[in-house]
LUMNUFI-681101 format. One record per residue (C-alpha): chain; y, z, x. Coordinates in steps of 0.001 Angstrom, whole numbers, plus 524288, in hexadecimal, padded with zeros to 5 digits. Layout:
N
  mol     yy     zz     xx
    A      Y      Z      X
...
//
This chain:
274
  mol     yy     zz     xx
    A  F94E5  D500B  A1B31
    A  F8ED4  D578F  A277B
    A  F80BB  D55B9  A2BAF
    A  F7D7B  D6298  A2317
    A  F8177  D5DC8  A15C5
    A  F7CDF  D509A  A1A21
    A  F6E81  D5558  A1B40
    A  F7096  D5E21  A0E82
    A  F742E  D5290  A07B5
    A  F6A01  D487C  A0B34
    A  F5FB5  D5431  A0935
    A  F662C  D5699  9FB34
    A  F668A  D468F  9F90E
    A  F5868  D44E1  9FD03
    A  F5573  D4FAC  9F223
    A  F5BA4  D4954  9E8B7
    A  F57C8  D3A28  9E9EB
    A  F48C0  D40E5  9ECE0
    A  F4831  D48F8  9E09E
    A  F52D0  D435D  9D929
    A  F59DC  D4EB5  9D2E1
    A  F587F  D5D94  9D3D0
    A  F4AB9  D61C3  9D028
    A  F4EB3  D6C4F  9C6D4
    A  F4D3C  D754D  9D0D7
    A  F4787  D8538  9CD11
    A  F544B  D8EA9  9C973
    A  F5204  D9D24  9CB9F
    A  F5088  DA513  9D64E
    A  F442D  DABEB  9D1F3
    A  F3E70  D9D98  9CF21
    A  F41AE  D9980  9DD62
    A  F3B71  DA56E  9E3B4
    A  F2E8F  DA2DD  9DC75
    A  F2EF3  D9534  9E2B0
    A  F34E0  D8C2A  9D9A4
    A  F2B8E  D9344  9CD94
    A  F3405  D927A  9C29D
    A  F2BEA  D90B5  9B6A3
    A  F2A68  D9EAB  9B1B7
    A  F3706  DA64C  9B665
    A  F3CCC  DA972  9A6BD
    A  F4AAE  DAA43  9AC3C
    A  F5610  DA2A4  9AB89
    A  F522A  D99A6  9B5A6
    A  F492D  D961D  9AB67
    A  F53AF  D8DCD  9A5CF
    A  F504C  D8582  9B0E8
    A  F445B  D86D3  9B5DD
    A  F3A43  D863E  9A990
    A  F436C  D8446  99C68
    A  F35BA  D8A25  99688
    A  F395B  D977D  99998
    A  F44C1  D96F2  9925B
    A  F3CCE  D9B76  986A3
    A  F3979  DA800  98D93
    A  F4978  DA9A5  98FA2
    A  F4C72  DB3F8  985A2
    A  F5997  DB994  98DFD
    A  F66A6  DB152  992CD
    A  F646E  DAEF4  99EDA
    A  F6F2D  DAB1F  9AA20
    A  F6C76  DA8E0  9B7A4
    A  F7169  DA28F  9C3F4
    A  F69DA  D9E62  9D09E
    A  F6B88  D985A  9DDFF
    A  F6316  D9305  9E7FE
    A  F6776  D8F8B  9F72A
    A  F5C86  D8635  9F983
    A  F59A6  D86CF  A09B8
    A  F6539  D8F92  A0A77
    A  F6EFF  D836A  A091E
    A  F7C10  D84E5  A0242
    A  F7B45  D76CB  9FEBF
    A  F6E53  D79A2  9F851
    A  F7269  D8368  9ED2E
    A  F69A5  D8349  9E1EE
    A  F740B  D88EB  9D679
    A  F6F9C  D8CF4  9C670
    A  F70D0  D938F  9BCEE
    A  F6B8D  D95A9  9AE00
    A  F6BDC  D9AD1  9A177
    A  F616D  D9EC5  99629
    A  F6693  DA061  98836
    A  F5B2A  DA4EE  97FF0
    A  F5890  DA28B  9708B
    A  F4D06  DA414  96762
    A  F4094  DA137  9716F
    A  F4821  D99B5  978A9
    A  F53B5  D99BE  9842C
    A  F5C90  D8E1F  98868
    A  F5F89  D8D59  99770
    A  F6B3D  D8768  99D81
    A  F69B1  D85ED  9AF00
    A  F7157  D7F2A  9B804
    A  F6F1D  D7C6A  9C5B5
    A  F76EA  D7539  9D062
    A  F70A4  D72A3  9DF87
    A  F778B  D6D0E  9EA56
    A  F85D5  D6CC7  9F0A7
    A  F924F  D6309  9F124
    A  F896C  D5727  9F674
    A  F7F31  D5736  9EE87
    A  F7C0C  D5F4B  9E145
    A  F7191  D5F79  9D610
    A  F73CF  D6622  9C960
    A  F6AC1  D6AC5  9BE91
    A  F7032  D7049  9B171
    A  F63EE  D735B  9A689
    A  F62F7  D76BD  999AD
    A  F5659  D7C54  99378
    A  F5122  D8232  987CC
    A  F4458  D89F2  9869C
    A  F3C6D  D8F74  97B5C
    A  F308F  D9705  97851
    A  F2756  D8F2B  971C6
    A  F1E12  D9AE6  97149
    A  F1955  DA7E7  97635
    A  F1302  DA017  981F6
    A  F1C2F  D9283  9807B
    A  F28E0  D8F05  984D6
    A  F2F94  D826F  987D6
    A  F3C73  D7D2C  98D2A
    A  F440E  D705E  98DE2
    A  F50AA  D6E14  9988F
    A  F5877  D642F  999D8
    A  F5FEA  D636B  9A82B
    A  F6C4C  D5C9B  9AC64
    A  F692F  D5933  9BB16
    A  F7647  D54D7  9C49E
    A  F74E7  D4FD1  9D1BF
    A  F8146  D4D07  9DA0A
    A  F8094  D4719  9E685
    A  F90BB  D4895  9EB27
    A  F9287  D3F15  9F845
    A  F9A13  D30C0  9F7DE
    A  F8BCE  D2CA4  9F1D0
    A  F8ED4  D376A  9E6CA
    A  F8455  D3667  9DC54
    A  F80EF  D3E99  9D0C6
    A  F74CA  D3E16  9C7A7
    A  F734A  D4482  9B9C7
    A  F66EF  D4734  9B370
    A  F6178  D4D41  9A5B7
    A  F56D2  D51F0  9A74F
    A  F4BDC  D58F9  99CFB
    A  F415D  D6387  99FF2
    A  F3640  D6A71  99935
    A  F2F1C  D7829  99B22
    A  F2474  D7DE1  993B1
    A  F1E41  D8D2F  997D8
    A  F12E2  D92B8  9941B
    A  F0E27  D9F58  9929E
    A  EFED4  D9FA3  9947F
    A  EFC87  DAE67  99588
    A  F043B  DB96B  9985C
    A  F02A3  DB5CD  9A56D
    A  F00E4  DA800  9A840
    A  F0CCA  D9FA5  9A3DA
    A  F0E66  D8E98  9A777
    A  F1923  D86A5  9A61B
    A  F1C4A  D7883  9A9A4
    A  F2B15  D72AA  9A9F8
    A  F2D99  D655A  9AABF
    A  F3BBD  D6040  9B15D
    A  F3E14  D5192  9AF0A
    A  F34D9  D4D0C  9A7EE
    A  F3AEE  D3FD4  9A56D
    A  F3B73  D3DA5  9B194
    A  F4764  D3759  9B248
    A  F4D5F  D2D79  9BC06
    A  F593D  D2CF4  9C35E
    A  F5FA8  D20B4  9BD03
    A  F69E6  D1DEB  9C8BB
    A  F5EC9  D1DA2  9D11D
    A  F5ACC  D118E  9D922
    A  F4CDF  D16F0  9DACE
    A  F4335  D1EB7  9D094
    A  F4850  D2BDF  9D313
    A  F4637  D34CC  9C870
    A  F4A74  D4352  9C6AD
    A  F3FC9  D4D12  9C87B
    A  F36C6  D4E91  9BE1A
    A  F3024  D5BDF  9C1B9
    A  F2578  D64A4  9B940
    A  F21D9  D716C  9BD2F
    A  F14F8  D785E  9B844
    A  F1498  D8994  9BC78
    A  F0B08  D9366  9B7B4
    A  F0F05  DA424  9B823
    A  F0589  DAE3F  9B804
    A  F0BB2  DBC8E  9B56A
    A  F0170  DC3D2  9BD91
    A  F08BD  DD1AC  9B874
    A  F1616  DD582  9B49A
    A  F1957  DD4E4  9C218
    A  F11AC  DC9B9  9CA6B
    A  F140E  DBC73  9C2AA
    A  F0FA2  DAE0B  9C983
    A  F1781  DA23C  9C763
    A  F125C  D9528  9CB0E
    A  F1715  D8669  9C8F0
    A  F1648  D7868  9CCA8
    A  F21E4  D6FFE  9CE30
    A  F1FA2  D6348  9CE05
    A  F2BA5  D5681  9D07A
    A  F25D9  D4ACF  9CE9E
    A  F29C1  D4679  9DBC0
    A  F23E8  D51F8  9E46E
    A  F1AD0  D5A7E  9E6B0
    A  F177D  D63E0  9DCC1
    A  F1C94  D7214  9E1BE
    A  F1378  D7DED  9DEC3
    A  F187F  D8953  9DD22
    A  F14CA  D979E  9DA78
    A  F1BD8  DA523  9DB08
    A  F1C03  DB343  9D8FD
    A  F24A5  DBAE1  9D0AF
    A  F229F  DCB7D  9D3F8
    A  F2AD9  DD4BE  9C93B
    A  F2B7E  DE061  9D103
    A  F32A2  DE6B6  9C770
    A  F3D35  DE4C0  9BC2C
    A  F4758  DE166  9C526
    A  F401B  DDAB6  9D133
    A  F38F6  DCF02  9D212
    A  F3362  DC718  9DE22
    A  F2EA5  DB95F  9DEE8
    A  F2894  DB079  9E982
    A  F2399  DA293  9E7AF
    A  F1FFD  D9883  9EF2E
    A  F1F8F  D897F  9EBEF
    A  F1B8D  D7B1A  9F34C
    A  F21CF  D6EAA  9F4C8
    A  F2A42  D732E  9FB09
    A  F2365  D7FBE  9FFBB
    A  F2C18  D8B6F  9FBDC
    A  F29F1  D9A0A  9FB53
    A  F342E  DA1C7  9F367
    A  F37C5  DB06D  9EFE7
    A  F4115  DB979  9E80E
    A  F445A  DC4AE  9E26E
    A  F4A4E  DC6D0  9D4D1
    A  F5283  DD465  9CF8F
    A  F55D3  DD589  9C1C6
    A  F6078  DDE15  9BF20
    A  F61F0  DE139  9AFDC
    A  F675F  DD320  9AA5E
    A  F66DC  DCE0E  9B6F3
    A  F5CFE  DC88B  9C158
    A  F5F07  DC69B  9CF44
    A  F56B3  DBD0C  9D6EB
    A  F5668  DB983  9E6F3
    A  F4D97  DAE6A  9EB04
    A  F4A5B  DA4C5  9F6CF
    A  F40FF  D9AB9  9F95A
    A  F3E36  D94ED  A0541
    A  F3AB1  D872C  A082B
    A  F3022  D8329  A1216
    A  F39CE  D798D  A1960
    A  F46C8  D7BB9  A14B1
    A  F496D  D8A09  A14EB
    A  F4E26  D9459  A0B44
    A  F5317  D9308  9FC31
    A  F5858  DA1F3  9F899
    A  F5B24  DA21E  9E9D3
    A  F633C  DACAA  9E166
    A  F6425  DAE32  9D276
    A  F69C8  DB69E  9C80F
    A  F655E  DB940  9BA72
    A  F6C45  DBF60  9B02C
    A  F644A  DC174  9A1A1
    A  F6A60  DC5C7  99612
    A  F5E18  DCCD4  98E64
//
């Protein structure tokens, strides 16, 4: 192993034995160039993100997405995911693998959302969560894990919702020490100033860091064109994209940059069957 992949390595292993699995990281590209504000985009990536939503989902949905986080190879963030709506209600399928040969986590979810009512909807998920650490010390962890989502529709123009990842909180049984996978709740607020200017907000918070505050901007300059910028803490990150929808299909660039470690560009493509 040369000094490169060495570093990579401990970095990854540090991450994992820290945090002790992946953190059900944000999919979509328009999500990661508001900051990590993933609450209130009604897209696949809801699937994911807020199983909620899912009860907004009246289309099937498809879409893939990938993230070079700090511009590494060895640092691919790879998903995709499906919505299959029925009566008030859509079931999501997403997948998601991060990592290279050495070391490798992998996240595959199932969801269902419904409309409780015209302001209402909730959402269950269950996730399968794989971590596989591949050296003469190979190791590999498998987790079920449950999640809950609830959104609410205030007025036309103020919306909250609150997810909740983990909530068992359970422990890592092979473990020598009292390391738990992340239990993590997140609590946003949206405010659709017009048709065109709408405010998304949220607090992330894993019960072993820092709550991260976030808040972004999504600008609909016109049918086809969006824009978004967001910017978040611990860590401090500022992010931007643009999105193009083209008929059944939507286009969207990203990056977001990282105070110490550099540059994460994102891509992703939707395609909606109406």
């Amino acid at each position: 192993m040369d000094k490169k992949h060495f570093l990579l390595f401990t970095i990854l292993i540090y991450t994992f034995f820290a945090s002790a699995t992946n953190d059900n990281a944000t999919l979509g590209t328009q999500q990661n160039a508001l900051a990590g504000n993933d609450l209130f985009v009604s897209n696949v990536w809801a699937a994911h993100n807020n199983v909620s939503l899912l009860g907004n989902v009246t289309d099937f949905q498809g879409g893939v997405f990938y993230q070079n986080r700090f511009m590494l190879k060895q640092l691919g963030l790879k998903a995709f995911a499906l919505t299959l709506p029925v009566k008030n209600a859509s079931f999501g399928l997403s997948y998601n693998t991060f990592g290279y040969s050495l070391f490798q986590e992998n996240q595959l979810k199932i969801a269902y959302g419904m409309k409780l009512s015209e302001k209402v909807t909730a959402g269950v998920g269950l996730s399968w969560l794989n971590n596989q650490i591949n050296t003469e010390y190979a190791q590999k962890y498998n987790f079920i894990l449950p999640e809950m989502a609830v959104t609410f529709k205030v007025t036309d123009h103020l919306t909250v919702a609150t997810t909740v990842f983990n909530p068992m909180m359970q422990k890592i049984k092979s473990s020598r020490y009292d390391e738990r996978i992340p239990t993590i709740f997140k609590l946003g607020a949206n405010y659709k100033f017009s048709d065109k200017v709408i405010l998304h907000t949220q607090i992330d918070k894993d019960l072993d860091f820092d709550a991260s505050v976030k808040a972004g901007v999504e600008y609909i300059i016109s049918e086809k064109i969006n824009l978004n910028i967001g910017v978040a803490t611990s860590p401090t990150i500022a992010a931007f994209g643009v999105g193009y929808n083209l008929n059944n299909w939507m286009l969207n660039f990203g990056a977001s940059v990282h105070q110490q470690l550099g540059v994460s560009p994102s891509v992703g493509i939707i395609y909606r069957k109406k």
